[in-house]
C-alpha positions as CSV (number, residue, x, y, z in Angstrom):
1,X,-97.6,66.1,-42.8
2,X,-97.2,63.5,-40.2
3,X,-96.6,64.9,-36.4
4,X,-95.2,62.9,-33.7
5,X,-96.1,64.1,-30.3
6,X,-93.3,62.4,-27.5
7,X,-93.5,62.3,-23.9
8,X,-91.9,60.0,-21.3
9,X,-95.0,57.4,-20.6
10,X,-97.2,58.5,-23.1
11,X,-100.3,57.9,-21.2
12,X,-101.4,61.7,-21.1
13,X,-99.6,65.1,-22.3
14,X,-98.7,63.4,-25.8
15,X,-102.3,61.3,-25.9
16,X,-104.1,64.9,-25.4
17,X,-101.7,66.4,-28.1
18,X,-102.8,63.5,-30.3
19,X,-106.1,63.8,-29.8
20,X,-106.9,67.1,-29.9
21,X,-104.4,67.7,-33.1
22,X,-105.9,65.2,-34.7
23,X,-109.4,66.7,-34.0
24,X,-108.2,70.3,-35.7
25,X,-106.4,68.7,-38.6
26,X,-107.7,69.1,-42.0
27,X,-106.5,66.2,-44.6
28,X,-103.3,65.9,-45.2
29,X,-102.3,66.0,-41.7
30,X,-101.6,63.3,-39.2
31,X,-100.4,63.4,-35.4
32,X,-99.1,60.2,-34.3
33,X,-97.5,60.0,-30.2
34,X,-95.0,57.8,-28.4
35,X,-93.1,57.5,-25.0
36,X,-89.2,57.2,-24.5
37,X,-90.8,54.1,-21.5
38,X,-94.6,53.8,-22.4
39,X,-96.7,52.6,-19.6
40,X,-98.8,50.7,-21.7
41,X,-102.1,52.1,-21.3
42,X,-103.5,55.6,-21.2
43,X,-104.2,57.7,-18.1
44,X,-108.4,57.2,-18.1
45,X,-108.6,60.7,-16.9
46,X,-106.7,61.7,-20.2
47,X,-109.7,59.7,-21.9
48,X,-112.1,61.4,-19.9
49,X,-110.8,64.8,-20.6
50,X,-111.1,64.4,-24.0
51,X,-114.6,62.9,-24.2
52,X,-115.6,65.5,-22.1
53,X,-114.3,68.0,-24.7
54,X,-116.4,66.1,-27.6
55,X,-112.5,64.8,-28.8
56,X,-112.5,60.9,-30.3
57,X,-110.5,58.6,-28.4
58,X,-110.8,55.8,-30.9
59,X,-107.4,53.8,-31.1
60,X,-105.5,55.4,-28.5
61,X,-102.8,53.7,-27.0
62,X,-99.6,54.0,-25.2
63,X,-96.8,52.8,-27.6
64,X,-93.1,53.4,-27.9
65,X,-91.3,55.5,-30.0
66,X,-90.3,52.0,-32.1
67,X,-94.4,51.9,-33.8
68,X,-93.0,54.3,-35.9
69,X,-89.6,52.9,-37.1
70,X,-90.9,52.4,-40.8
71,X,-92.9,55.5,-41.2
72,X,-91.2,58.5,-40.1
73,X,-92.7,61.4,-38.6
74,X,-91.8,65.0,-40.5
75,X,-91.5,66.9,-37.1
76,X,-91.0,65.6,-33.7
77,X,-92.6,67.8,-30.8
78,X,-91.7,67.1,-27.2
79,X,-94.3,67.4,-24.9
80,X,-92.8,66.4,-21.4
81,X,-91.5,69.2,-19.2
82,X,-88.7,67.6,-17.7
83,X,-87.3,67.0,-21.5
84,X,-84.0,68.8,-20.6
85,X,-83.6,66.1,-17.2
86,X,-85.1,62.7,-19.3
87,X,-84.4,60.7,-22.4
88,X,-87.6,62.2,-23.8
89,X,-87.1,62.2,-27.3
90,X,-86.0,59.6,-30.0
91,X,-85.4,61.6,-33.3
92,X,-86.1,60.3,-36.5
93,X,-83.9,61.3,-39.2
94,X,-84.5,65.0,-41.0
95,X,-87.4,65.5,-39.0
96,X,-87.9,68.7,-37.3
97,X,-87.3,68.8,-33.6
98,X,-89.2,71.2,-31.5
99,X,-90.3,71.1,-27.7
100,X,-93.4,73.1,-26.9
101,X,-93.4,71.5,-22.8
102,X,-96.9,71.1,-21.0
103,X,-97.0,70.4,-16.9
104,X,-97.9,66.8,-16.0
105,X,-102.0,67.2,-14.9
106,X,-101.6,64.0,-13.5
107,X,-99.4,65.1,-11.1
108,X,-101.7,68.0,-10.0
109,X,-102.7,68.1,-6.6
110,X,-106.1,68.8,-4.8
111,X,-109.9,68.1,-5.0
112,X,-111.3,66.4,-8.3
113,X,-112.6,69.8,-9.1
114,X,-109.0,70.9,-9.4
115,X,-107.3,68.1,-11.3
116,X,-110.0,68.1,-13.8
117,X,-109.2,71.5,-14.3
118,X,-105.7,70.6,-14.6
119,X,-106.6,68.6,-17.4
120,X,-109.0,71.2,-19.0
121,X,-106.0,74.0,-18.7
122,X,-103.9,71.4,-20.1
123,X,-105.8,70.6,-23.0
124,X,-106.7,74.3,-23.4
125,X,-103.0,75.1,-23.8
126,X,-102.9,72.2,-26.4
127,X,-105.6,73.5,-28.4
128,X,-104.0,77.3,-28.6
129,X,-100.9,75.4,-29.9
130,X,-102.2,73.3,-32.3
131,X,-104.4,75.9,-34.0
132,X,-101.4,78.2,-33.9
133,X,-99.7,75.1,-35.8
134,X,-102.3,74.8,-38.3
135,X,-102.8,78.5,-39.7
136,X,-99.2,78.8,-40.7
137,X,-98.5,78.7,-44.5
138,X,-97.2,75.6,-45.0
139,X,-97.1,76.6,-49.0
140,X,-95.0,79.2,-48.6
141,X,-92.7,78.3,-45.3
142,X,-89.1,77.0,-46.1
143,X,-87.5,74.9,-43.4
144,X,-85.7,77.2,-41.6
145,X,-88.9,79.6,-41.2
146,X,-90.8,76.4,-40.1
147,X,-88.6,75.6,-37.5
148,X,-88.6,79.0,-35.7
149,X,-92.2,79.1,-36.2
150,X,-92.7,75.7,-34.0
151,X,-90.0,76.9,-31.4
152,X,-92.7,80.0,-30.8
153,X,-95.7,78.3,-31.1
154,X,-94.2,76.0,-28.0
155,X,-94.1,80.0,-26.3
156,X,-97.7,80.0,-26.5
């Protein structure tokens, strides 16, 4: 199952989901993310953030939603908490389309102590949603099931 985490620049909220997805996965499942306007490069705090957390940052980058043109993701989750007020997502045929929307940590304001743990919280909430994501039973879930399933898990 191939996940594609969106956001607006993709340099921080979709790069964590990425990671830390990627991190939880067992084989057979792949998260991939992309940005409606990429900046081009990835937030180095979002780097640091997941180093910090023992998370690989191998071959992240900030792409567009076009890398993935010729292989499909099977669900799209939105990432960006202005989705409603941005052209956030670019939907790729049947995939499912769910938004589970995350605060910006790079807009957090304060002392490094509290934007790091802006980024922490951030990646915490992450991780509660991903794990939620991977102990459902894919095997027995039909579409419809899935899809409510991801709209609550984005409640978490």
């Amino acid at each position: 199952m191939r996940v594609l985490f969106m956001c607006t620049a993709n340099s921080c909220r979709s790069i964590l989901s990425e990671a830390l997805f990627n991190h939880l996965a067992p084989e057979g499942f792949e998260a991939v993310s992309a940005g409606s306007f990429p900046k081009g490069q990835v937030l180095p705090r979002s780097l640091t953030t997941l180093e910090q957390a023992g998370i690989a940052t191998t071959g992240l980058s900030s792409k567009g939603n076009d890398a993935f043109a010729d292989n499909p993701p099977d669900i799209v989750i939105t990432v960006c908490d202005k989705a409603a007020g941005e052209t956030c997502p670019v939907y790729f045929g049947p995939a499912l389309k769910a938004h589970w929307g995350l605060l910006d940590p790079s807009e957090a304001a304060g002392d490094e102590a509290a934007v790091d743990a802006a980024f922490h919280d951030t990646l915490a909430q992450i991780e509660r949603r991903c794990r939620a994501f991977l102990a459902l039973p894919f095997a027995t879930l039909d579409r419809d099931t899935l899809q409510r399933e991801l709209d609550r898990i984005g409640t978490l």
